[in-house]
TIBA-128748 format. One line per 2 residues: number of its first residue (from 1); for each residue z, x, y of N, C-alpha, C. Coordinates in Angstrom, 1 decimal. Example, Ala and Ser with C-alpha at 12.3 -4.5 7.8 and 13.67 -1.06 7.14 Angstrom:
<bators>
1) 7.8:13.2:-5.7:7.8:12.3:-4.5:7.8:13.2:-3.3; 7.1:12.8:-2.2:7.1:13.7:-1.1:7.9:12.9:0.0
</bators>
This chain:
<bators>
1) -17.6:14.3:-30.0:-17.2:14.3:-28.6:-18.2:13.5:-27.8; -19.3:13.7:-27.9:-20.5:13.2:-27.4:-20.2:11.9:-26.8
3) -20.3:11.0:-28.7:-19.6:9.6:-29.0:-18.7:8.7:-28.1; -18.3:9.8:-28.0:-16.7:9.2:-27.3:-17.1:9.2:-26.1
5) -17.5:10.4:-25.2:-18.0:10.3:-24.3:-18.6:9.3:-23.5; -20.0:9.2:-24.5:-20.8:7.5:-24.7:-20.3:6.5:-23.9
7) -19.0:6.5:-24.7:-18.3:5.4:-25.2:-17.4:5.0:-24.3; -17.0:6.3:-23.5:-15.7:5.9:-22.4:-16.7:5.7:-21.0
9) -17.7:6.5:-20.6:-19.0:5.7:-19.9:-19.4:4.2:-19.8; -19.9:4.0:-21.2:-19.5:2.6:-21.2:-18.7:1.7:-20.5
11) -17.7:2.2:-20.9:-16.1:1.2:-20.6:-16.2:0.9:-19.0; -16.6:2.5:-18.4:-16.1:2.6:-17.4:-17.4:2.0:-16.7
13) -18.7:1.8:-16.8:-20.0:0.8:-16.6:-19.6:-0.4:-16.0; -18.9:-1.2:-17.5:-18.9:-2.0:-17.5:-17.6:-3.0:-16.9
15) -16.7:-2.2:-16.3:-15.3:-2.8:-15.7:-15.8:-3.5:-14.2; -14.4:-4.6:-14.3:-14.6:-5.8:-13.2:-14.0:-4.7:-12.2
17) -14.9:-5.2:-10.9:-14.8:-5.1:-9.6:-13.5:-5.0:-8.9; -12.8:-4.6:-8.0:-11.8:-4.8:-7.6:-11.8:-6.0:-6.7
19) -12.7:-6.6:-6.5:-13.2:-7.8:-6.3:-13.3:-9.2:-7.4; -13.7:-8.7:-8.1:-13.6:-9.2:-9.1:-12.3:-9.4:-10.0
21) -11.5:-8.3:-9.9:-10.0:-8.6:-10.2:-9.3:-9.6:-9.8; -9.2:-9.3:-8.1:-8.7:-9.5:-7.2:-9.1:-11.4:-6.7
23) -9.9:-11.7:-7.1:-10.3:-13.1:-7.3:-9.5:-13.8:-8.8; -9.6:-13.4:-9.5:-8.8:-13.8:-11.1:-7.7:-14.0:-10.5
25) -6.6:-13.3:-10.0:-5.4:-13.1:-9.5:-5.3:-14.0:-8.5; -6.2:-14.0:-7.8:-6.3:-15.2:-6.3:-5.2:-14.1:-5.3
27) -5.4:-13.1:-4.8:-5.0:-12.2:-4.4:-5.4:-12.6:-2.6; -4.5:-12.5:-1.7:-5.2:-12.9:-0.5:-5.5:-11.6:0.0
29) -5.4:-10.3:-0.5:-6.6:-9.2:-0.5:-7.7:-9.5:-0.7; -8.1:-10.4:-1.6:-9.6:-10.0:-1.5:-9.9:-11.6:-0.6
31) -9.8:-13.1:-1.1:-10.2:-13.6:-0.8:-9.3:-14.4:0.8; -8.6:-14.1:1.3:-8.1:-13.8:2.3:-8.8:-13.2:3.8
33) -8.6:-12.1:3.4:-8.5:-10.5:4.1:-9.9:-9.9:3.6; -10.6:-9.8:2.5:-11.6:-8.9:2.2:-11.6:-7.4:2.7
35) -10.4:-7.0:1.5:-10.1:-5.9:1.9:-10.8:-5.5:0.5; -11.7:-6.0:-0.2:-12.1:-4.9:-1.4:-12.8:-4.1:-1.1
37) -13.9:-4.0:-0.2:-14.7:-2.9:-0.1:-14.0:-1.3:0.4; -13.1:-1.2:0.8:-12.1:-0.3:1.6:-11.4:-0.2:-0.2
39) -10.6:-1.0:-0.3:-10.0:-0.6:-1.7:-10.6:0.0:-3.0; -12.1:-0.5:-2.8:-12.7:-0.2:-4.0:-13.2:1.6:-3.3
41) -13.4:1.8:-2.2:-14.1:2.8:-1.7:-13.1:4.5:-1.9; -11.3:4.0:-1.4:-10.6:4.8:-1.6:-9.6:4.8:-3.1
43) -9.9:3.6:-4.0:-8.8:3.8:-5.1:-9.0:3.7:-6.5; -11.0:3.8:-6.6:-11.1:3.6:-7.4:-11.7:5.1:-7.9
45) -11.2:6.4:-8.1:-10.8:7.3:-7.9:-9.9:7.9:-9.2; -8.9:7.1:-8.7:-7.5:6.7:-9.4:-7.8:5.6:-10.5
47) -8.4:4.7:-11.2:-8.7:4.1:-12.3:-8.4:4.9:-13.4; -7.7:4.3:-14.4:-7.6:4.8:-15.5:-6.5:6.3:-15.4
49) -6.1:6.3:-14.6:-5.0:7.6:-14.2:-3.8:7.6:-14.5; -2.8:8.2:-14.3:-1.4:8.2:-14.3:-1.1:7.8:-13.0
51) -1.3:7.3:-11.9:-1.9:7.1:-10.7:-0.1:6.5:-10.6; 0.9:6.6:-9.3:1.7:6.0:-9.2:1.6:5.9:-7.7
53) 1.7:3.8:-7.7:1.7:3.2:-6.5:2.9:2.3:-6.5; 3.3:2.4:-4.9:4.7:1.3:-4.9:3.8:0.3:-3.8
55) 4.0:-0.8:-3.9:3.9:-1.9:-2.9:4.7:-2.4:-1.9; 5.1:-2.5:-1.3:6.0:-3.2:-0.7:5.7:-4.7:-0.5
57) 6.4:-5.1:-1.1:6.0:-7.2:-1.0:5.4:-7.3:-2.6; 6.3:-8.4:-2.8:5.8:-9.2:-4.2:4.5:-10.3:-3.8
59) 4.7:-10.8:-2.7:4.3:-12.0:-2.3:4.7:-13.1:-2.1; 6.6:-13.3:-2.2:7.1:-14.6:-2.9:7.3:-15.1:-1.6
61) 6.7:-15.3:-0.2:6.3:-16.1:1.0:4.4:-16.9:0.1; 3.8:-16.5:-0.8:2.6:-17.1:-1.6:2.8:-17.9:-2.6
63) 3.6:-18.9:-2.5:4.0:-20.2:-4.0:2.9:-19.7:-4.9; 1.9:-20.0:-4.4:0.7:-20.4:-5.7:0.1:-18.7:-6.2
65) 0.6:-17.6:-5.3:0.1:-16.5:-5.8:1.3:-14.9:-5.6; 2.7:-15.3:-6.3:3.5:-14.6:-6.6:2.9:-14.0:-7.1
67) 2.9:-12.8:-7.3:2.8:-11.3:-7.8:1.7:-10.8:-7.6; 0.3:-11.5:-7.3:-0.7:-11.2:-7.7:-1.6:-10.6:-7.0
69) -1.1:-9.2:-6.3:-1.9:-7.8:-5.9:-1.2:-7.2:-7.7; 0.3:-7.3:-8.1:0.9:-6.4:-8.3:-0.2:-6.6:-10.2
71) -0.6:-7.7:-10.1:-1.0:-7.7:-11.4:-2.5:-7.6:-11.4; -3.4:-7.8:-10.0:-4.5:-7.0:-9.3:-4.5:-5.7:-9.6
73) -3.4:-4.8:-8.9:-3.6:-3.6:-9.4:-2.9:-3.3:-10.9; -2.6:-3.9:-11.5:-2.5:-3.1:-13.4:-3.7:-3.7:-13.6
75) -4.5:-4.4:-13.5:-5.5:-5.0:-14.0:-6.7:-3.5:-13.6; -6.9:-3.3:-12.4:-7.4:-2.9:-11.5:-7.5:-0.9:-12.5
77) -6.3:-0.2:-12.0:-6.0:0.7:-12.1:-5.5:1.0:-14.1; -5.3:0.0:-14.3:-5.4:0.6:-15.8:-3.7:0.6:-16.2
79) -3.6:1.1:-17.8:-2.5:0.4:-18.3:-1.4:2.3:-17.9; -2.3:3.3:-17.9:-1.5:4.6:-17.2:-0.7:4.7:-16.3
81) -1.8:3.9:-15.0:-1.0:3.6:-13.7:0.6:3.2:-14.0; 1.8:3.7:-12.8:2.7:3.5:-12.7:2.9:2.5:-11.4
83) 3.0:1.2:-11.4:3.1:0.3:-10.3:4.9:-0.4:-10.1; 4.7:0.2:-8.8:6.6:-0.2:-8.4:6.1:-1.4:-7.4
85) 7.1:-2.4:-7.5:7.0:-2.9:-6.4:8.7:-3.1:-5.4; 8.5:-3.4:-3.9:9.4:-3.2:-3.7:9.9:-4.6:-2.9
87) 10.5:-5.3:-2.8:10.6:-6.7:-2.6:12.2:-6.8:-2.2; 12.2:-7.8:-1.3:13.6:-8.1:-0.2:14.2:-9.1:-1.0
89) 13.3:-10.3:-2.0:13.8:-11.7:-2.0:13.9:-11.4:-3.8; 15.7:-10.9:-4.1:16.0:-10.3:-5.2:15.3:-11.7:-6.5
91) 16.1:-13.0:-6.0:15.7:-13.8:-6.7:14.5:-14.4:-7.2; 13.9:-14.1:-6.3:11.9:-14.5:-6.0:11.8:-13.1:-7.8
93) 12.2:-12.4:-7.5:11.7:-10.6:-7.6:12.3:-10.8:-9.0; 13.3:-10.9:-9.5:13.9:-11.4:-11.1:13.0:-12.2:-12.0
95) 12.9:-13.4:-11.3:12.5:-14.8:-11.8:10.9:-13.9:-12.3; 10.4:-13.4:-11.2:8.5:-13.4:-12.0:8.6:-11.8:-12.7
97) 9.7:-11.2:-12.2:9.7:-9.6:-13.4:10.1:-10.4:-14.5; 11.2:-11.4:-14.9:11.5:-11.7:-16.3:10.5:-12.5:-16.9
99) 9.6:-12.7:-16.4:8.9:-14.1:-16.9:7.0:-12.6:-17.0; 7.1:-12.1:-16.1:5.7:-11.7:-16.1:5.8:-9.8:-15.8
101) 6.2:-9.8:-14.9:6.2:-8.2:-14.4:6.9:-7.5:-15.7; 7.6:-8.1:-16.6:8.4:-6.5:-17.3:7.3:-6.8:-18.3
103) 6.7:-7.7:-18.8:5.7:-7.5:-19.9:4.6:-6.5:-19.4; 3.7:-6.7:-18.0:3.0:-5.7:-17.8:3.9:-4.8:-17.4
105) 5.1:-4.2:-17.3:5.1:-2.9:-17.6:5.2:-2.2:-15.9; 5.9:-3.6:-15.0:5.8:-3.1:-13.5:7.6:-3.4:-12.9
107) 7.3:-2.3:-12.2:8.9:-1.9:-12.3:9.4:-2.6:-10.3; 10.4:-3.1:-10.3:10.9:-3.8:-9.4:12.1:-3.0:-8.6
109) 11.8:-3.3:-7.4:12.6:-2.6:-6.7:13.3:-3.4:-5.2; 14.7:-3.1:-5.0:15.0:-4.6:-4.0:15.7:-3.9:-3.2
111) 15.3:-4.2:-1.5:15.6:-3.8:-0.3:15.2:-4.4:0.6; 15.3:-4.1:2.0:14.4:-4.1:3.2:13.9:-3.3:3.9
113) 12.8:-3.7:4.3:11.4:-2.5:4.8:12.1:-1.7:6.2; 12.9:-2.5:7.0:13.5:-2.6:8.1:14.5:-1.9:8.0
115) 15.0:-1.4:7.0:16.6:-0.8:7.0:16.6:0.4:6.0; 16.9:1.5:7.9:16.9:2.9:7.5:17.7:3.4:6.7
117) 19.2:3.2:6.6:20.1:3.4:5.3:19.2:3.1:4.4; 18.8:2.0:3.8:18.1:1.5:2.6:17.1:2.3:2.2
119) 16.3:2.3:3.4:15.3:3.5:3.0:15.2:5.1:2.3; 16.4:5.4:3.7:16.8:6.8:2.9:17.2:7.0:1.4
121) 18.5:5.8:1.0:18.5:6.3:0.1:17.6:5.8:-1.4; 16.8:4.7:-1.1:15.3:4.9:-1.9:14.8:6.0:-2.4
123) 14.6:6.6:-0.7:13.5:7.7:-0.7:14.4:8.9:-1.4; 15.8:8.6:-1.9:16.3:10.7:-2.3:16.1:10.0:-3.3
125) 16.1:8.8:-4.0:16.0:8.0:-5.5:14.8:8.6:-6.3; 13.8:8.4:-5.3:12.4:8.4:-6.0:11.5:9.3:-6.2
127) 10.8:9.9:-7.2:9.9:10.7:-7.2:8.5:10.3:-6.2; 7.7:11.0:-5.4:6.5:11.0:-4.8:5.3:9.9:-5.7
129) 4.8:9.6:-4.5:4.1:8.6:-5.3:2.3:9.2:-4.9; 1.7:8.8:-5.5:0.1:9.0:-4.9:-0.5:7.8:-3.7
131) 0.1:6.4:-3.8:0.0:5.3:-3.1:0.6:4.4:-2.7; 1.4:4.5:-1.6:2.1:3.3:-1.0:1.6:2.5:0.1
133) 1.6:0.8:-0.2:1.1:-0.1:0.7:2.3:-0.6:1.1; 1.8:-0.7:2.5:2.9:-2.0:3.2:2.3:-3.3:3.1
135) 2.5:-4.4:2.5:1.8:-5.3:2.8:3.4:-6.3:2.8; 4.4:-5.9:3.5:5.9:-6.3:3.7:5.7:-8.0:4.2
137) 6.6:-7.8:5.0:6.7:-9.0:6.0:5.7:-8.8:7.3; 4.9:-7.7:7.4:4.4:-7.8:8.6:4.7:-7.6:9.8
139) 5.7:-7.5:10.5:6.9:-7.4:11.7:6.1:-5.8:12.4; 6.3:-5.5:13.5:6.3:-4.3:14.1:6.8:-3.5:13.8
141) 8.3:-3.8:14.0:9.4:-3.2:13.3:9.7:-2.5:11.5; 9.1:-3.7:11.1:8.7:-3.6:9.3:7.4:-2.5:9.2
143) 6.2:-2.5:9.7:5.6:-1.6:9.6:5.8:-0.1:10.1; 6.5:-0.2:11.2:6.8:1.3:12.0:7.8:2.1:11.3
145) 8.8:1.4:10.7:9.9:1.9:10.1:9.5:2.3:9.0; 8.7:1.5:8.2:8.6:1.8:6.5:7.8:2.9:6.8
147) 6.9:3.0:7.3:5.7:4.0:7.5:6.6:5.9:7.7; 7.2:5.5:8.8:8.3:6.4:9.3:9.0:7.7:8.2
149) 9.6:6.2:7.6:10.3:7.0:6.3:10.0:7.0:5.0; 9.0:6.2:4.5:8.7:6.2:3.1:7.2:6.9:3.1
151) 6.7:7.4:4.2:5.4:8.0:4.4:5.6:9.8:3.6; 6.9:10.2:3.8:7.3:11.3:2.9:7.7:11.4:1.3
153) 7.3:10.0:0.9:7.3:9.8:-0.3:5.8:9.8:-0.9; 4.6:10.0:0.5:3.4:9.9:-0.5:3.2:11.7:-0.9
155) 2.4:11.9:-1.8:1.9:13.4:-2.2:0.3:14.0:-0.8; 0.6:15.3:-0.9:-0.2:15.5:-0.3:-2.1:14.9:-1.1
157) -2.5:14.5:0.1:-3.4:14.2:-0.3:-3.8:12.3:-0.8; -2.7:12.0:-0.8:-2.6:10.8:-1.0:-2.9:9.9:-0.4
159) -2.4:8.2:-0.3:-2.5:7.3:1.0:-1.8:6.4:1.0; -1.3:6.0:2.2:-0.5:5.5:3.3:-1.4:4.1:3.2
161) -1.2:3.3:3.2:-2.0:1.6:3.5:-1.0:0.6:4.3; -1.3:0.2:5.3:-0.9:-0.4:5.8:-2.1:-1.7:5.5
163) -1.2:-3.0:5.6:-1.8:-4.3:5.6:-1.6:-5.2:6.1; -2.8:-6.3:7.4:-2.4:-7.4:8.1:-2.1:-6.8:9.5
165) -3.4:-6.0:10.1:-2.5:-5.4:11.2:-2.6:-6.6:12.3; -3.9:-7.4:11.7:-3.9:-9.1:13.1:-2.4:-9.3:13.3
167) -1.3:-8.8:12.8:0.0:-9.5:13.3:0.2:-8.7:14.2; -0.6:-7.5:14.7:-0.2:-6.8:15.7:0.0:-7.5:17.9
169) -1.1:-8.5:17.3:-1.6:-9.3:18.6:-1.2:-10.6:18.3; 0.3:-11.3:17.8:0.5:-12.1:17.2:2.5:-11.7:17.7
171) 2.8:-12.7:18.8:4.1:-12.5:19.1:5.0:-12.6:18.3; 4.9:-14.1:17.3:6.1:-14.2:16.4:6.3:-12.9:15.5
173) 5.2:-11.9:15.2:5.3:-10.7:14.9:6.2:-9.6:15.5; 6.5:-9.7:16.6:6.7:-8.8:17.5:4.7:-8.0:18.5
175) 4.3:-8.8:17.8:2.8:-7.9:18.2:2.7:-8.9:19.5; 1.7:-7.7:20.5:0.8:-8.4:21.4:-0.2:-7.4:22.3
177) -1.2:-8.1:22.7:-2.6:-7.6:22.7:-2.5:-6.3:23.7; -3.1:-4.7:23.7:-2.6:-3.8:24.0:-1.1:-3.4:24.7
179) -0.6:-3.6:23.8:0.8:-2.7:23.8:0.8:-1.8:22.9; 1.7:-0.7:23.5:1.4:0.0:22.7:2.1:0.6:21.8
181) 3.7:-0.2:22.0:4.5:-0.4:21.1:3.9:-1.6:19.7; 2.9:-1.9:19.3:2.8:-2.0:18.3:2.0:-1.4:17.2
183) 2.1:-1.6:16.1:1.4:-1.1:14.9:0.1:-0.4:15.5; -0.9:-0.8:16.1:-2.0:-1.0:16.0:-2.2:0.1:17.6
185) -0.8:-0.3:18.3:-1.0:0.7:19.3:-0.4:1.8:19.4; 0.3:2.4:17.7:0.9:3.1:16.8:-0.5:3.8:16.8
187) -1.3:3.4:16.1:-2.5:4.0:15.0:-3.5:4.9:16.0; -3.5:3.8:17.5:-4.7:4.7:18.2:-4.2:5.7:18.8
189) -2.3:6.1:19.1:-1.6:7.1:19.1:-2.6:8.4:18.6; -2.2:7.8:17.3:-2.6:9.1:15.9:-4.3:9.8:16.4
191) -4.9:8.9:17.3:-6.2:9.9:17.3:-6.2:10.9:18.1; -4.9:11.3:19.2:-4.8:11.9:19.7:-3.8:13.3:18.8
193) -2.9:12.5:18.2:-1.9:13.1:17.4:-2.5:14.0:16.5; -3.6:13.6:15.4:-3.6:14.7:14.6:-4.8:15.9:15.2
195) -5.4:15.8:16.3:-5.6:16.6:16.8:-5.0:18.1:16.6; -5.5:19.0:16.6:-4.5:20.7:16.6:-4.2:20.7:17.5
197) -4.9:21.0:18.7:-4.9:21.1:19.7:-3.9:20.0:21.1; -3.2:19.1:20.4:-2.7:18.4:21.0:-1.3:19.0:21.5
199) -1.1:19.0:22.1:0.4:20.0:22.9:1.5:19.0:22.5; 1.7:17.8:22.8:2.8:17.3:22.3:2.5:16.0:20.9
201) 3.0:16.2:20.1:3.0:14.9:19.4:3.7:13.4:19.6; 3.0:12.6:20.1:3.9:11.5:20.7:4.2:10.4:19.6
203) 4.2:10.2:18.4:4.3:10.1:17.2:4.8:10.8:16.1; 6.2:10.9:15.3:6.3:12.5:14.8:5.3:12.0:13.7
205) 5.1:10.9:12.8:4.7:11.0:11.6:3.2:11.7:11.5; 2.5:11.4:12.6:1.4:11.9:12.6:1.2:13.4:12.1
207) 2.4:14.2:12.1:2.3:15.6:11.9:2.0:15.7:10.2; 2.4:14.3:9.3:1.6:14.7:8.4:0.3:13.7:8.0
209) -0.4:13.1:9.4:-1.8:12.6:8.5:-2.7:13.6:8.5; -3.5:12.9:7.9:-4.8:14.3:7.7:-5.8:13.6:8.5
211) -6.1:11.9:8.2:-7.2:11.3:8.7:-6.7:10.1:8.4; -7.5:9.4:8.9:-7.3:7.9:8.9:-8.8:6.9:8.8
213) -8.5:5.7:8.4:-10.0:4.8:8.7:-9.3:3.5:9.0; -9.6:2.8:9.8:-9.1:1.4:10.2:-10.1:0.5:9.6
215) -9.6:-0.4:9.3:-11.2:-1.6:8.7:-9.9:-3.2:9.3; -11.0:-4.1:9.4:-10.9:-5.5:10.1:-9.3:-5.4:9.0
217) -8.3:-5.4:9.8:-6.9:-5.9:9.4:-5.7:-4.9:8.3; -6.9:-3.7:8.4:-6.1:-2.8:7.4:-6.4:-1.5:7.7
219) -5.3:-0.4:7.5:-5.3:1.0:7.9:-5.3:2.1:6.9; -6.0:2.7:5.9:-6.0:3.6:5.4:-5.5:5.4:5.8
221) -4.4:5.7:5.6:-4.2:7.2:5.9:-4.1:7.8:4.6; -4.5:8.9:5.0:-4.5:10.1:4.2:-3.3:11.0:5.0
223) -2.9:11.3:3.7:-1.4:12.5:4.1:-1.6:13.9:3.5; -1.1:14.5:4.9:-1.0:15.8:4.0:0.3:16.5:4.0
225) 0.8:17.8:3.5:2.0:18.0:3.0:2.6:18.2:4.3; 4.2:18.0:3.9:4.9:18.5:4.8:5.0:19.8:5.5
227) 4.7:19.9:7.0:4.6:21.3:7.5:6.3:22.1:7.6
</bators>
């Protein structure tokens, strides 16, 4: 037992960075955005788990870097992990599952982030996940919506990732600089929201964060169970 022990120590020593992944892949997480220090801080935890995460976005708006968070994170999180992804552009989403995604073992999923029918019936489809990222289309609308309704798809304890919130202050987004109908003027809602003590929730989702951390262009929430 010892041995083995040793041995899986070792392994786990000696594994690439999520930085390091995430550069191989040419992921514009990391060399984009530099979002690994935040990723490596909350998800590497989850390495080597049964760990199930859905994505939202392939990337097929990225020619030169289709799929490659989705193959970031199996690289990343290990061959256990369960990785869904959830993608609008069916054809984009076929072509690199037949050619690359069904060999690693990552399961495809086709809709829009924007449409509540769609969503709901996703969300009676699917078992709970431990990790869902938006890294969609970006839109105000695309972020507030998906968050809305697929946020009861994470487990307590889990996390919520939103990604790209610079589109918040960015019109062709729908974003612009303190409003507070955007994403960003969504999030600073929540500091009043998860408060106890708050008398009204002006936000409902907020009733399940636990906490939150913002970093330069990305949102981290933590969820907790439904009350």
């Amino acid at each position: 037992m010892k041995i083995k022990n040793d041995v899986d120590l070792k392994q786990k020593l000696n594994r690439s960075s999520f930085f390091d992944i995430g550069m191989k892949y040419k992921t514009d997480k990391v060399f984009i955005h530099h979002y690994e220090r935040l990723y490596e801080k909350y998800l590497s935890q989850y390495r080597d788990t049964s760990v199930r995460l859905l994505e939202i976005g392939l990337g097929c708006d990225m020619v030169q870097a289709i799929g490659a968070s989705a193959l970031t994170w199996r690289e990343y999180l290990g061959y256990k992990a369960e990785i869904h992804i959830l993608e609008i552009d069916i054809e984009c989403g076929e072509k690199w599952y037949s050619t690359i995604g069904k060999q690693m073992n990552i399961s495809m999923h086709y809709g829009n982030q924007e449409n509540i029918a769609f969503l709901e019936h996703f969300k009676s489809q699917m078992k709970k996940f431990d990790i869902i990222i938006d890294d969609g289309g970006h839109t105000m609308n695309q972020q507030r919506i998906s968050l809305t309704f697929l946020s009861p798809l994470v487990l307590a304890g889990g996390l919520y990732i939103i990604e790209d919130l610079e589109t918040s202050y960015r019109r062709v987004y729908g974003g612009q600089y303190l409003n507070s109908s955007t994403t960003i003027g969504m999030i600073k809602m929540f500091v009043d929201d998860i408060q106890s003590d708050m008398p009204i929730k002006t936000i409902p989702v907020s009733a399940r964060i636990f906490s939150f951390e913002v970093g330069d262009g990305i949102c981290f929430l933590t969820m907790k169970a439904i009350i």
